[in-house]
ZAVEX-26671 format. One record per atom (N, C-alpha, C): atom name; residue number from 1; x, y, z. Coordinates in nm, 4 decimals. Example, Ala and Ser with C-alpha at 12.3 -4.5 7.8 and 13.67 -1.06 7.14 Angstrom:
% ZAVEX-26671
("N",1,(1.3190,-0.5690,0.7800))
("CA",1,(1.2300,-0.4500,0.7800))
("C",1,(1.3200,-0.3300,0.7800))
("N",2,(1.2850,-0.2250,0.7080))
("CA",2,(1.3670,-0.1060,0.7140))
("C",2,(1.2900,0.0030,0.7870))
This chain:
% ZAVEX-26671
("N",1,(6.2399,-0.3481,-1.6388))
("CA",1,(6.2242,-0.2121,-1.6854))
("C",1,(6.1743,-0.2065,-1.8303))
("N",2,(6.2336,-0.2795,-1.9361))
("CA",2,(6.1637,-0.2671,-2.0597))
("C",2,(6.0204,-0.2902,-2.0480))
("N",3,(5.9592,-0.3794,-1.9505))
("CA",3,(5.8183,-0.4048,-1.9594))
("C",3,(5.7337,-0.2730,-1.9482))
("N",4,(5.7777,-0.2208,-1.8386))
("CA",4,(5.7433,-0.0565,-1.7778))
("C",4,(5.7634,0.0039,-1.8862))
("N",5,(5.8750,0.0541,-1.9815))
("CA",5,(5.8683,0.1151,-2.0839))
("C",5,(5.8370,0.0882,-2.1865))
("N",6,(5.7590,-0.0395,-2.2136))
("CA",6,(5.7079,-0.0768,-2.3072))
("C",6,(5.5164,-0.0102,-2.2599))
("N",7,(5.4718,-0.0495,-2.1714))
("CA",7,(5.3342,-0.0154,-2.0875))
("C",7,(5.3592,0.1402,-2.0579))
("N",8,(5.4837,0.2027,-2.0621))
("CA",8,(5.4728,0.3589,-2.0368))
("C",8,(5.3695,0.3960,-2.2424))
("N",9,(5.4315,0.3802,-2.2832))
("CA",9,(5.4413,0.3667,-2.4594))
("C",9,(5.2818,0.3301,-2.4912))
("N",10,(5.2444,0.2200,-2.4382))
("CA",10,(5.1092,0.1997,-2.4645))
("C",10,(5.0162,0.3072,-2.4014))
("N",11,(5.0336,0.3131,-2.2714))
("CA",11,(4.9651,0.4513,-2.1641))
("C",11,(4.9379,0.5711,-2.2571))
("N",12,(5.0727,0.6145,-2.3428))
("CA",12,(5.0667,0.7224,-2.3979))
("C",12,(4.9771,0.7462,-2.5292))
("N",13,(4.9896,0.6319,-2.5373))
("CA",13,(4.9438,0.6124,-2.7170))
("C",13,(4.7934,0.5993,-2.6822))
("N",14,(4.7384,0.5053,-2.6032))
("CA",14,(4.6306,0.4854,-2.5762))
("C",14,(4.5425,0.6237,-2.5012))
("N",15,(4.5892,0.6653,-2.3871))
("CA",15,(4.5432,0.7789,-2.3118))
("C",15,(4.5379,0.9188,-2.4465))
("N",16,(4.6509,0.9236,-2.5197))
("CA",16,(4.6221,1.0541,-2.5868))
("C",16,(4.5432,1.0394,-2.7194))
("N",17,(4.4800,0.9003,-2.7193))
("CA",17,(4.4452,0.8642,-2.8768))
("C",17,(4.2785,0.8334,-2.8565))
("N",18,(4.2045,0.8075,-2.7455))
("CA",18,(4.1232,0.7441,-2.6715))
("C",18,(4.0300,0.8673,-2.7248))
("N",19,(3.9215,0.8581,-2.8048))
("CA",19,(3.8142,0.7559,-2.8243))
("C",19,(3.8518,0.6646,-2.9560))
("N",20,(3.9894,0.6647,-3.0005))
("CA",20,(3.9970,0.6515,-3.1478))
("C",20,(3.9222,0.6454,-3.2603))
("N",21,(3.8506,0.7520,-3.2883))
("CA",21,(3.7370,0.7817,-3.3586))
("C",21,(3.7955,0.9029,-3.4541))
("N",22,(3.9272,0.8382,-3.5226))
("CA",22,(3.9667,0.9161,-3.6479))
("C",22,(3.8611,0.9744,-3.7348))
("N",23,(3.8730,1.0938,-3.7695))
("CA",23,(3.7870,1.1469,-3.9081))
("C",23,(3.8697,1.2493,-3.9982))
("N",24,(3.8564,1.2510,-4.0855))
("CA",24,(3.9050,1.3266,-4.2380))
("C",24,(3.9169,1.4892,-4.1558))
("N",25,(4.0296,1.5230,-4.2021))
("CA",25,(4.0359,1.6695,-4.1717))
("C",25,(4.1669,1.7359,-4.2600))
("N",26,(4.1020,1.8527,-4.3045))
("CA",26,(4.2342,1.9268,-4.3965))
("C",26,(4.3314,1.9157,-4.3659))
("N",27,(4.4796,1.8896,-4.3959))
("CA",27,(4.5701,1.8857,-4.2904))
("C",27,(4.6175,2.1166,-4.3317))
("N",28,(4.6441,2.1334,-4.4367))
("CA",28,(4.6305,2.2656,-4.4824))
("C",28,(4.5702,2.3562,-4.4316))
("N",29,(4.4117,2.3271,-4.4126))
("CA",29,(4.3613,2.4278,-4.3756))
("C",29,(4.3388,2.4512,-4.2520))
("N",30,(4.2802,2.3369,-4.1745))
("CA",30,(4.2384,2.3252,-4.0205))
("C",30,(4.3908,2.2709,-3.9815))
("N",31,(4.4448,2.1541,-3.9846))
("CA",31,(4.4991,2.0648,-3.8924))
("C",31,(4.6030,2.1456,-3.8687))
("N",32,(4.7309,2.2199,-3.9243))
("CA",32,(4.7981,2.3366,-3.8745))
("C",32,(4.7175,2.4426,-3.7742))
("N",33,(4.6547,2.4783,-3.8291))
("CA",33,(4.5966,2.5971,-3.7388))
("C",33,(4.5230,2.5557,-3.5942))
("N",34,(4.5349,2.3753,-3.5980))
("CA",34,(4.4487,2.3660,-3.4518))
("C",34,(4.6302,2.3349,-3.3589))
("N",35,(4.6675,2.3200,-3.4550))
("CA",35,(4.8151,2.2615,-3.3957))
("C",35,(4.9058,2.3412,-3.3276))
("N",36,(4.8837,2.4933,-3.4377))
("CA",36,(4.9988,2.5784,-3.3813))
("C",36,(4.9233,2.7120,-3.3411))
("N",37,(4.7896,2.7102,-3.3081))
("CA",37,(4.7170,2.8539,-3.2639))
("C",37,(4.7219,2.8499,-3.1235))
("N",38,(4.8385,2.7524,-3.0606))
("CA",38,(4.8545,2.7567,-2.9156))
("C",38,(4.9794,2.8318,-2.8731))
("N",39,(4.9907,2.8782,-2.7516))
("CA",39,(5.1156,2.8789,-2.6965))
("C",39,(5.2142,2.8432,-2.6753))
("N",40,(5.3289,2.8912,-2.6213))
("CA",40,(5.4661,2.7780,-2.6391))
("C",40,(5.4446,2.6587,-2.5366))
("N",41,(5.4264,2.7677,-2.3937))
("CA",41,(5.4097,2.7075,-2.2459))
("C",41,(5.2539,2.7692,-2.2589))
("N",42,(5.1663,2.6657,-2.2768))
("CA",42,(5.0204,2.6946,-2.1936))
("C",42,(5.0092,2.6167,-2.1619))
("N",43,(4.8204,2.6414,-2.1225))
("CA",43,(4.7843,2.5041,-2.0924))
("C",43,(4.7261,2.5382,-1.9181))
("N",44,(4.6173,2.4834,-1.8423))
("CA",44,(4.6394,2.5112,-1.7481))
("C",44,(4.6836,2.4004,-1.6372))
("N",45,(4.6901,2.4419,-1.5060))
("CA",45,(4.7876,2.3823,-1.4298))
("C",45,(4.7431,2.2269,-1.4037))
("N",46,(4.5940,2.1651,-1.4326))
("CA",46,(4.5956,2.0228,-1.4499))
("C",46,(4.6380,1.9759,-1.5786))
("N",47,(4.6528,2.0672,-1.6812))
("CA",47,(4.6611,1.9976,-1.8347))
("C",47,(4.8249,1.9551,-1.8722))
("N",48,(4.9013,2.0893,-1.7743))
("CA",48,(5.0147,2.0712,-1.7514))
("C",48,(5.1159,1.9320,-1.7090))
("N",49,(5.0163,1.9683,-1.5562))
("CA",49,(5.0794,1.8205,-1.4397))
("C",49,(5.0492,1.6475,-1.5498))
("N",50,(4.9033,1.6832,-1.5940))
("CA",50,(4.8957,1.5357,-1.6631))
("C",50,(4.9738,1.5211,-1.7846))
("N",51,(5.0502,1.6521,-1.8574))
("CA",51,(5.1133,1.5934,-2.0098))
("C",51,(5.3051,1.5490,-1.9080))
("N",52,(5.2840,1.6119,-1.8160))
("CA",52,(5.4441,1.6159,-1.7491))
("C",52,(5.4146,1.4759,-1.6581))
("N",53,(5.3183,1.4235,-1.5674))
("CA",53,(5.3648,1.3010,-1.5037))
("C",53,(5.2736,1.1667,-1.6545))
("N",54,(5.2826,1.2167,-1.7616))
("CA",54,(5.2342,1.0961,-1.8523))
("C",54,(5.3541,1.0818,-1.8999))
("N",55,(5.4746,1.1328,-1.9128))
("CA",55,(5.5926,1.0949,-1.9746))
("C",55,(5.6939,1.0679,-1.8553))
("N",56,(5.6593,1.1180,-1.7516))
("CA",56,(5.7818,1.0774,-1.6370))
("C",56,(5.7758,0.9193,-1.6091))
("N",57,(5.7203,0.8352,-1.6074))
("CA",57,(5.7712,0.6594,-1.6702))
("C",57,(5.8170,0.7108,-1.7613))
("N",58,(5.7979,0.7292,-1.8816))
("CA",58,(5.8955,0.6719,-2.0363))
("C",58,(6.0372,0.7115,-1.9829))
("N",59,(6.0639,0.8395,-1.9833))
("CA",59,(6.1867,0.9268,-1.8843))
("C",59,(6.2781,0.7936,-1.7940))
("N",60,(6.1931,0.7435,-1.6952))
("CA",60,(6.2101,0.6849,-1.5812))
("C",60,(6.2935,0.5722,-1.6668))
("N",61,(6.1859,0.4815,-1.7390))
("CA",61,(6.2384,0.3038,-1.7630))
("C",61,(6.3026,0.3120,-1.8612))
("N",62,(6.3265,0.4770,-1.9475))
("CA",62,(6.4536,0.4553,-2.0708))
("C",62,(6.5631,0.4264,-2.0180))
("N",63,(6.5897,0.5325,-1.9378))
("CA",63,(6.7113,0.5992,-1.8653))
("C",63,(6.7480,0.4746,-1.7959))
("N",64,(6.6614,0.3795,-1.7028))
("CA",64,(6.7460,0.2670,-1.6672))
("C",64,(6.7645,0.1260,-1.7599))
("N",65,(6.7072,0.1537,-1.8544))
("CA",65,(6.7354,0.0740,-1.9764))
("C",65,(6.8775,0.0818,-2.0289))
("N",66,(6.8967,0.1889,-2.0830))
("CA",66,(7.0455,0.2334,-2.1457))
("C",66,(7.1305,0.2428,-2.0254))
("N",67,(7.1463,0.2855,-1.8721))
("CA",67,(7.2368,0.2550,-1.7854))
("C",67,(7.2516,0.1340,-1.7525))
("N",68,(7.1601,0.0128,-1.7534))
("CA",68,(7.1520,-0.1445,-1.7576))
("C",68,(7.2529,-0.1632,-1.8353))
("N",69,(7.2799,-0.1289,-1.9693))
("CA",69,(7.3728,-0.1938,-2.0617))
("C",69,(7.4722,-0.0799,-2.0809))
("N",70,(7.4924,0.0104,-1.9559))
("CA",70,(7.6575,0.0795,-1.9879))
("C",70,(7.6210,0.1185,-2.1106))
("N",71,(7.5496,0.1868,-2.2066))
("CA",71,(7.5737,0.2733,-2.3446))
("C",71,(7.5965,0.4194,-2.3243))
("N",72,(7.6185,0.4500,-2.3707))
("CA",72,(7.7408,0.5987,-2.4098))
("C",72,(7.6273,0.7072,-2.3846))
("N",73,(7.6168,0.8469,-2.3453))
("CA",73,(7.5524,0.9365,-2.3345))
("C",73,(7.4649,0.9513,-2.4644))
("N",74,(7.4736,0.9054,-2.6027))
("CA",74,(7.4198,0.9560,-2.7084))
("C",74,(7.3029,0.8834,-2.7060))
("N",75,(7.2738,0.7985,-2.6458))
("CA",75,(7.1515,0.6977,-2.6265))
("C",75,(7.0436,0.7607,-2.5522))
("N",76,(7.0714,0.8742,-2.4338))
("CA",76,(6.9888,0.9652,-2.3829))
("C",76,(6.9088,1.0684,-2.5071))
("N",77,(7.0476,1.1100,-2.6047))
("CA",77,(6.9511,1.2038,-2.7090))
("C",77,(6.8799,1.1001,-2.7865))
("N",78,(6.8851,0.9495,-2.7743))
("CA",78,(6.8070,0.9147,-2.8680))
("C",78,(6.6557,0.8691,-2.7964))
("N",79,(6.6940,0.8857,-2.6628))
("CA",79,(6.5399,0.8877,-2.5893))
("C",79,(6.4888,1.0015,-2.6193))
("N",80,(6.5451,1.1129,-2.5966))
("CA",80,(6.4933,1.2024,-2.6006))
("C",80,(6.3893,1.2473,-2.7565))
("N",81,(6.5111,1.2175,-2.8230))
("CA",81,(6.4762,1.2149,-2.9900))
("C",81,(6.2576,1.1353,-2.9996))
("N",82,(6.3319,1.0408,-2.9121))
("CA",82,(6.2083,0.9114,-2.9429))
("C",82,(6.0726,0.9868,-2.9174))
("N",83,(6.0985,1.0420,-2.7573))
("CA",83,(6.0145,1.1089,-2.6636))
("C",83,(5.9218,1.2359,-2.7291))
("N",84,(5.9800,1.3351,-2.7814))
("CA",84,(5.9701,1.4425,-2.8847))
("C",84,(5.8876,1.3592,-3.0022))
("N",85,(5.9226,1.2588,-3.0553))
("CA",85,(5.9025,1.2077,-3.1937))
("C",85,(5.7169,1.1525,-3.0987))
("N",86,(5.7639,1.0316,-3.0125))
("CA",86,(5.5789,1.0402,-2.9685))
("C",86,(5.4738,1.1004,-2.9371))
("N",87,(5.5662,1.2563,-2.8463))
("CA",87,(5.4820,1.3591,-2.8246))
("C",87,(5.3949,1.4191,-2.9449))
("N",88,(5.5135,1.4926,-3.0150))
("CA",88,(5.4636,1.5320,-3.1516))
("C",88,(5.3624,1.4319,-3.2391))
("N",89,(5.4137,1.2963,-3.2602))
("CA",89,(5.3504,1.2042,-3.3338))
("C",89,(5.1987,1.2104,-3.3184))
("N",90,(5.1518,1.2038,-3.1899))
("CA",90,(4.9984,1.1768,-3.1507))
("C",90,(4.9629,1.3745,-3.1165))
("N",91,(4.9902,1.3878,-3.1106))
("CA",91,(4.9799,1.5671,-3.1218))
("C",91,(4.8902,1.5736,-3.2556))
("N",92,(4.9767,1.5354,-3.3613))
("CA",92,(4.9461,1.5184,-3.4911))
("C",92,(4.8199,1.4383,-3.5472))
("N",93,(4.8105,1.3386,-3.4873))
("CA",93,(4.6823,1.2014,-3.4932))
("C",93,(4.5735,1.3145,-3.4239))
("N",94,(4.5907,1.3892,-3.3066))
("CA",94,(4.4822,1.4141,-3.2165))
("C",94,(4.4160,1.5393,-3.3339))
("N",95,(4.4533,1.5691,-3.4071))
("CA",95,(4.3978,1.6685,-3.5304))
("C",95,(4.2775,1.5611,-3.6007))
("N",96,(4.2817,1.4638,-3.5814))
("CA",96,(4.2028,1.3533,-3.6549))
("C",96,(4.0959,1.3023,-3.5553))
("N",97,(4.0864,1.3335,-3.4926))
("CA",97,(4.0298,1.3046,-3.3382))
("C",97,(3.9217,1.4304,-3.3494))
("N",98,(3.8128,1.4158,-3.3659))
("CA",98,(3.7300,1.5799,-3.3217))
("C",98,(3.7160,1.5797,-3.1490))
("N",99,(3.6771,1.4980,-3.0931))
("CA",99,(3.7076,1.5680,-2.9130))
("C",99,(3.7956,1.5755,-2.8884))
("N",100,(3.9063,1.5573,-2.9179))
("CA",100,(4.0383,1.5981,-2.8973))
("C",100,(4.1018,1.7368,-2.9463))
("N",101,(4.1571,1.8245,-2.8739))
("CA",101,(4.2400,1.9288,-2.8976))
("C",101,(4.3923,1.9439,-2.9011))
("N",102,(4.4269,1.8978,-3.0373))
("CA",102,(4.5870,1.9572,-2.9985))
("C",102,(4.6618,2.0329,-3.0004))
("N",103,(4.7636,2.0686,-2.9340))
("CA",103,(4.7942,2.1740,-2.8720))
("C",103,(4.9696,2.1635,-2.8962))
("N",104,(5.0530,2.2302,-2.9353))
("CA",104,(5.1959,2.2258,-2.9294))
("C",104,(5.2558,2.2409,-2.7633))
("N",105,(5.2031,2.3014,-2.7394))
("CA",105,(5.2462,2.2999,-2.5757))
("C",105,(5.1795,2.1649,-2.4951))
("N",106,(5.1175,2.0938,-2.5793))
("CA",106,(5.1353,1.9322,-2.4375))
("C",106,(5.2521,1.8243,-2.5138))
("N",107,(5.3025,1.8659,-2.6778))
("CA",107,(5.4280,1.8047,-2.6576))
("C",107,(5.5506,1.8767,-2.6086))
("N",108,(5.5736,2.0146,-2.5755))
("CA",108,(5.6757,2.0607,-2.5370))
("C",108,(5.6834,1.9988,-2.3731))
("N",109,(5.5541,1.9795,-2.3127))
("CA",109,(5.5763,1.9679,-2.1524))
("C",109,(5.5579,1.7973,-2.1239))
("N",110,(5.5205,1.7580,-2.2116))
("CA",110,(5.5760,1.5855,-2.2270))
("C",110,(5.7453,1.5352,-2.2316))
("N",111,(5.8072,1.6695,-2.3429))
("CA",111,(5.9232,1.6440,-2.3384))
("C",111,(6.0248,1.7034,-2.2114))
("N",112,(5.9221,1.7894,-2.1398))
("CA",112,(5.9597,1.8034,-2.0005))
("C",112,(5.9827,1.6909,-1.8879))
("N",113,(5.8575,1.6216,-1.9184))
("CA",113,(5.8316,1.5348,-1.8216))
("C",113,(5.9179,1.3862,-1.8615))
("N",114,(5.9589,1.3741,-1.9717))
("CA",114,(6.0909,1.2901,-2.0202))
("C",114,(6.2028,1.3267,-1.9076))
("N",115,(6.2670,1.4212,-1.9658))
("CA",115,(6.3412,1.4916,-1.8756))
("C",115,(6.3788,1.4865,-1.7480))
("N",116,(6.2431,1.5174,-1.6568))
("CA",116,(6.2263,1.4941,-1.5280))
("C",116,(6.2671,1.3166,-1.4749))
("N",117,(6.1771,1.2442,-1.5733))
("CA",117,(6.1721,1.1221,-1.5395))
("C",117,(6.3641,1.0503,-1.5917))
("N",118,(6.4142,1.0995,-1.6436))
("CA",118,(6.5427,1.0977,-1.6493))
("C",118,(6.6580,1.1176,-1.5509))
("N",119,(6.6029,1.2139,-1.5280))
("CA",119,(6.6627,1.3163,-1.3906))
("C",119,(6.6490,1.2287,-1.2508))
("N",120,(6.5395,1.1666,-1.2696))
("CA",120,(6.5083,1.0968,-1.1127))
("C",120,(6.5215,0.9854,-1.1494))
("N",121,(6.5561,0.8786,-1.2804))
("CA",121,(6.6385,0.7461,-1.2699))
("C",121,(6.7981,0.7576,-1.2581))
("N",122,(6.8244,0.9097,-1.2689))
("CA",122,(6.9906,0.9305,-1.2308))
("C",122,(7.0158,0.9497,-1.1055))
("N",123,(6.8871,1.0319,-1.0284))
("CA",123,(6.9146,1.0573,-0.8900))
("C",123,(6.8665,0.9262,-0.8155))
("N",124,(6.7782,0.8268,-0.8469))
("CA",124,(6.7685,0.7306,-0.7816))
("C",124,(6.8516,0.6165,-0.7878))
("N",125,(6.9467,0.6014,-0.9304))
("CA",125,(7.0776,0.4960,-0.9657))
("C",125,(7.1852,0.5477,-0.8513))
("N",126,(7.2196,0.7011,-0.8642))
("CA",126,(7.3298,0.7030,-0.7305))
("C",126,(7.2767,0.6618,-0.5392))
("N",127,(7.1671,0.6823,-0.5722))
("CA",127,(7.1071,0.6972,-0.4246))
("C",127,(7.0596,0.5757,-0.4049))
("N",128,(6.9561,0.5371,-0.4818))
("CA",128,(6.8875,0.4414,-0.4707))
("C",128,(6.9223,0.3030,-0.4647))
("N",129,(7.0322,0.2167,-0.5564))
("CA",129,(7.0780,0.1440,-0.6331))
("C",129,(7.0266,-0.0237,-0.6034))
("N",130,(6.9991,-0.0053,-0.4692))
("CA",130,(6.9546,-0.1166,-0.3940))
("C",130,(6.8004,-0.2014,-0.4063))
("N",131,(6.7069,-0.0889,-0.4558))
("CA",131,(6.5805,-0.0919,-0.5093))
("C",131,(6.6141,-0.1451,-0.6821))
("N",132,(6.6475,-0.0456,-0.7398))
("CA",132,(6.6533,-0.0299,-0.8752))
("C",132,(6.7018,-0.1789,-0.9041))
("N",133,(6.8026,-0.2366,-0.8231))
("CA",133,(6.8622,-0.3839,-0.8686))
("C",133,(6.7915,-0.4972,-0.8613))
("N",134,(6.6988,-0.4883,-0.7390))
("CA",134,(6.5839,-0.5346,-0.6573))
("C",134,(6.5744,-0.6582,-0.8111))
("N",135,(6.5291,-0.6026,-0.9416))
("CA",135,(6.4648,-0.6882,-0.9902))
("C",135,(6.5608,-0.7723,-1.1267))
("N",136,(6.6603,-0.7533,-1.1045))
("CA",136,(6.8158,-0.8068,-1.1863))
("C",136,(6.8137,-0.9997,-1.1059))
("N",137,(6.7445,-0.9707,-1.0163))
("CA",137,(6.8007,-1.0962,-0.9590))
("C",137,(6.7070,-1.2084,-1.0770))
């Protein structure tokens, strides 16, 4: 699982950073205003599905990371913390990016898709457990 969430991490960084063709931009004048002249929830329904199943791995291989080693519920807010912190992070870079548009609403629905992918390494640890162990051996 760390490998997966290590390759979820690259996916993200790479897919939302891709052509990496940084250039100089106000952060004052432009880079706020391309950041936050969006909606809370927009976006349309492919821009959506791809910022929500690009974080459902990270979601997925945290969540059985920290249940692997029995750690305490506060380790979920620190995925979460992490998740938010990458969304936002390259949100921020993609202002430096001219074909790129960023948008505050593809990190709010990234940190959705955390979430989700959380949700279904809990529903697949009770249900599943037999798969998930599959690779402990």
């Amino acid at each position: 699982m760390r490998s997966m969430f290590l390759f979820s991490i690259f996916v993200i960084i790479y897919g939302s950073l891709f052509p990496f063709d940084f250039q100089y931009v106000n952060w004052t004048n432009e880079g706020r205003k391309m950041l936050f002249s969006t909606t809370f929830f927009g976006g349309n329904v492919t821009d959506v599905l791809s910022n929500i199943l690009l974080f459902i791995p990270f979601g997925l291989a945290g969540s059985e990371l920290i249940s692997r080693h029995k750690k305490s519920q506060k380790f979920y807010l620190y995925l979460c913390f992490v998740a938010a912190s990458l969304a936002f992070g390259v949100q921020i870079l993609q202002i430096y990016i001219p074909p790129r548009i960023p948008a505050f609403y593809d990190a709010v629905w990234n940190i959705i898709g955390t979430f989700i992918g959380i949700l279904t390494a809990k529903f697949m640890g009770r249900r599943y457990t037999h798969i998930l162990n599959s690779d402990n051996k």
